[in-house]
KETORMI-305529 format. One record per residue (C-alpha): y, x, z. Coordinates in steps of 0.2 Angstrom, whole numbers, plus 5000, padded with zeros to 4 digits. Example, Ala and Ser with C-alpha at 12.3 -4.5 7.8 and 13.67 -1.06 7.14 Angstrom:
497850625039;499550685036;
This chain:
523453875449;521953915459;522053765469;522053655451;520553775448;519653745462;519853565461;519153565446;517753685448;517353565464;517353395454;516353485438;515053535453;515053335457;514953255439;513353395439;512653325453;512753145451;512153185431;510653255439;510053095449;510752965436;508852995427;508052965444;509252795445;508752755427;506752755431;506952665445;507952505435;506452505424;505052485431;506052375445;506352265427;504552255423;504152235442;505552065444;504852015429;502952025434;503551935450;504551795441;502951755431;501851745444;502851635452;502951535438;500951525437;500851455456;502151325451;500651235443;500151095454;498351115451;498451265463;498351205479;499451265494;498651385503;498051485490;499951485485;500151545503;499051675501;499651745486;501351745490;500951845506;499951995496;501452075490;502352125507;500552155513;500552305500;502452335503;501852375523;500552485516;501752575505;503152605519;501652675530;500852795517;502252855508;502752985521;500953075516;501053055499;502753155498;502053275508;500453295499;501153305480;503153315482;504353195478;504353175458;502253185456;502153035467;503352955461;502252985444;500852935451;501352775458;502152715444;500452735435;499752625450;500952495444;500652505429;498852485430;498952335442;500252225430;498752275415;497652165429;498452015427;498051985408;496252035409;495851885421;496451725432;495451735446;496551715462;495451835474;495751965461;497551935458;497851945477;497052135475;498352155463;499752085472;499252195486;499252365473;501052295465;501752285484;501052455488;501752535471;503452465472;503752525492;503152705489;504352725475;505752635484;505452725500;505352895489;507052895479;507852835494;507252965505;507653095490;509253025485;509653055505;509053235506;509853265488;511553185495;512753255506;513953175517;515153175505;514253085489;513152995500;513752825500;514252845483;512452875477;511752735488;513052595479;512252675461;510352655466;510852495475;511452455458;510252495445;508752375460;510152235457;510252255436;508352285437;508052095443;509452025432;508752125416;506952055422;507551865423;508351875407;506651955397;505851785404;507051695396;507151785381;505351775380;505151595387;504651535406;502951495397;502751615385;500651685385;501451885381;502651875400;501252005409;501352095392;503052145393;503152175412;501652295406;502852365391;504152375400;503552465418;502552605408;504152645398;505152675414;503352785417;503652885403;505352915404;505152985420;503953105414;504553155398;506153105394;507253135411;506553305413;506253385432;507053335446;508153455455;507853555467;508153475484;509653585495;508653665510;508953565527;510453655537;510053765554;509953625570;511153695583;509853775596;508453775586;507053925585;506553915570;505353755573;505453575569;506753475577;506853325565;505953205579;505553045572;506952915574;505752745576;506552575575;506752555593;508052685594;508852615578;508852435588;509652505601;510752605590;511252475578;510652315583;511552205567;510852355554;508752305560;509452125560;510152145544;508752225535;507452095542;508751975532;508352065516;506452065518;506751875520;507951845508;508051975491;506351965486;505651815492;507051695482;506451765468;504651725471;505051575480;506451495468;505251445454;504251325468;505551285474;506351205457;504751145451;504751045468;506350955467;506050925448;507051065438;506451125422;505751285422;507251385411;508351295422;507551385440;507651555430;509551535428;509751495444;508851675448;509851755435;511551695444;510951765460;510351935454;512251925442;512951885458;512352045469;512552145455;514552125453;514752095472;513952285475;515452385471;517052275480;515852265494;515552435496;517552485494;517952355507;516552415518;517452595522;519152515524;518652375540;517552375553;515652315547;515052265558;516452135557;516052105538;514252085541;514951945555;515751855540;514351895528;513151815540;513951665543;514651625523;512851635519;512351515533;513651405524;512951435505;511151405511;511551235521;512651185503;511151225492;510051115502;511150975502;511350995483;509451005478;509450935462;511250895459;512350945445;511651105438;513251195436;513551195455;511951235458;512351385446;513851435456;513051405474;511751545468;513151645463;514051655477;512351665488;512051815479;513651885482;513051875500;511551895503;511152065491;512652165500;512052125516;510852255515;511652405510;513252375521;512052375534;511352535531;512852605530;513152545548;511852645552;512052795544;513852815550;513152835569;511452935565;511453135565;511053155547;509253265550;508753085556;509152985539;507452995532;506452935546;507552795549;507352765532;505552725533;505852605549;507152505540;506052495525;504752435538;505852315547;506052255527;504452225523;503952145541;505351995534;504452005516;502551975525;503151825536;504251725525;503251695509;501851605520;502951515531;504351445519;502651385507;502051305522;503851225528;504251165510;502451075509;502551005527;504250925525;505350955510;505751095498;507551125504;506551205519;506751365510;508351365512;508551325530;507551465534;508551555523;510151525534;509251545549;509051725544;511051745541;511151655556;510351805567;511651935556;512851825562;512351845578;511852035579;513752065572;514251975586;513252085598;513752235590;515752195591;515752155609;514452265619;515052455624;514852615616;513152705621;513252855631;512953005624;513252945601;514353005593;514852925574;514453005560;516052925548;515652965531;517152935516;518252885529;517052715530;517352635549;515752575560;
């Protein structure tokens, strides 16, 4: 009997806590909604062909720009005002910049507002992962992680579907994003109630009372993880970019504009289902060798969307499905790689280098694929794209075959394997 008790006392205590962060999971989807749809509507502005190419260059590149910013300043603004006031206050800065976008057309100040959206949406990304991390242990962590992966992926799907529920050329699009990013706000602040309180960091083996938590930069991670730095770079290139980059792209090679939302919509529906099997089968092999395979399908899925362009719609459809299936659980089984070898004191430092390795990808590709696709076809999107899951490919392969380094010890968590 007190083994039945104690079971269930211990899996009251875990429905308590994962309760407590599902609030935190449910602000997060909704201003992620307003922010995909914002993007998806810009996008869908600089398809015009009246605007030339390298002020679409331009524009596409503010965003990561303020991402950068964000992963940079993030650090000092938890310090400064704690986890859940900047959160708060960032997601007013949000809001404030998509109210920018109805009040005038100007380019140069659109690019400011860009630069703001991109800075918003990394604080707040690289504060609930950092907090979901500190609030986690290693028991829950993984579990938490698929769940906020989750709610990122339905907040992109539920902000394709508002555009077409609205219209691709509706005049009200920034309207709703507006709507719809200052009721994730207020929810935060008055309906999900406090945060809890953070558990207090465990005793360092050795330590005299100072700080030990040394910062853990991406050159340790690369030599750490080589395929995990790779495989976030991928990310930057690929998650957020194809939904900025997909509405140019269609309108290139003559697809309507509903028609280039779907497309979005499959792969955002893709990622969304794939999250869960992928994480399951993520703690029963090796993955770094699923990342090997993940790599090289999407090489596959990117070469076959090229060679479709404007074909039949319905492959095209399923070709974006697939891609998502791919290339949104390439990220978070990468992570995972990661966390399974670092000491877990380490985790939110080497949270903010990943999230920096993601945004480096999210500054250099906007720029460079809008510059690919105008100098020879649009299809170049998608071979840079590949080239991208190529390099996972290859990192995998690096990873699999060179020896253990001296002195790390795995951190397994949930049974997962490296």
């Amino acid at each position: 009997m007190g083994g039945i008790g104690g079971g269930l006392t211990g899996s009251w205590h875990k429905a308590a806590r994962l309760r407590a962060v599902l609030p935190i999971m449910a602000s997060i989807c909704v201003i992620g909604t307003g922010n995909a749809l914002l993007t998806t509507t810009v996008s869908l502005k600089l398809a015009d062909p009246a605007i030339g190419a390298s002020v679409i260059q331009l524009l596409l590149t503010a965003f990561p720009i303020g991402f950068l910013g964000g992963c940079l300043s993030a650090r000092f603004l938890v310090f400064r005002f704690g986890h859940e006031r900047a959160f708060l206050i960032v997601a007013l800065l949000a809001a404030c910049a998509t109210c920018g976008f109805m009040l005038t057309a100007d380019m140069a100040v659109w690019f400011c507002l860009r630069l703001a959206n991109g800075f918003a949406m990394a604080t707040l990304f690289v504060i609930s992962e950092s907090w979901i991390n500190l609030y986690a242990d290693q028991h829950n962590r993984g579990a938490y992680f698929s769940i906020y992966m989750l709610m990122t992926s339905l907040a992109v799907m539920f902000g394709q579907l508002l555009v077409q529920a609205a219209g691709p050329h509706s005049p009200h699009l920034f309207l709703i994003a507006l709507v719809v990013i200052l009721a994730g706000f207020c929810y935060a602040r008055f309906v999900g109630g406090r945060w809890p309180a953070l558990p207090l960091p465990p005793p360092v083996e050795g330590s005299n009372g100072g700080s030990t938590d040394k910062r853990f930069g991406i050159w340790q991670l690369a030599l750490l993880a080589p395929v995990t730095v790779v495989s976030v770079f991928q990310a930057g290139m690929t998650n957020m970019n194809l939904y900025t980059m997909t509405p140019i792209y269609g309108e290139r090679i003559g697809i309507d504009a509903v028609s280039t939302v779907s497309l979005v919509t499959a792969f955002s529906l893709g990622g969304m289902l794939a999250q869960g099997p992928v994480g399951w089968l993520s703690d029963r092999i090796d993955r770094r060798l699923l990342l090997l395979l993940q790599g090289a399908t999407a090489v596959g899925l990117c070469a076959a969307i090229a060679l479709v362009g404007d074909g039949p719609h319905a492959l095209l459809y399923a070709l974006f499905f697939a891609y998502g299936m791919i290339a949104l659980t390439i990220y978070p089984v990468g992570i995972a790689y990661a966390n399974s070898r670092l000491n877990s004191r380490h985790m939110v430092s080497a949270s903010g280098g990943l999230l920096l390795v993601y945004s480096v990808g999210n500054i250099l590709t906007p720029g460079l694929a809008a510059g690919l696709m105008e100098r020879f076809a649009p299809q170049a999107l998608f071979i840079l794209l590949g080239s991208g899951a190529f390099l996972v490919a290859v990192a995998a392969c690096v990873n699999l075959l060179r020896r253990p380094r001296a002195g790390v010890t795995p951190c397994l968590v949930s049974g997962g394997k490296e």
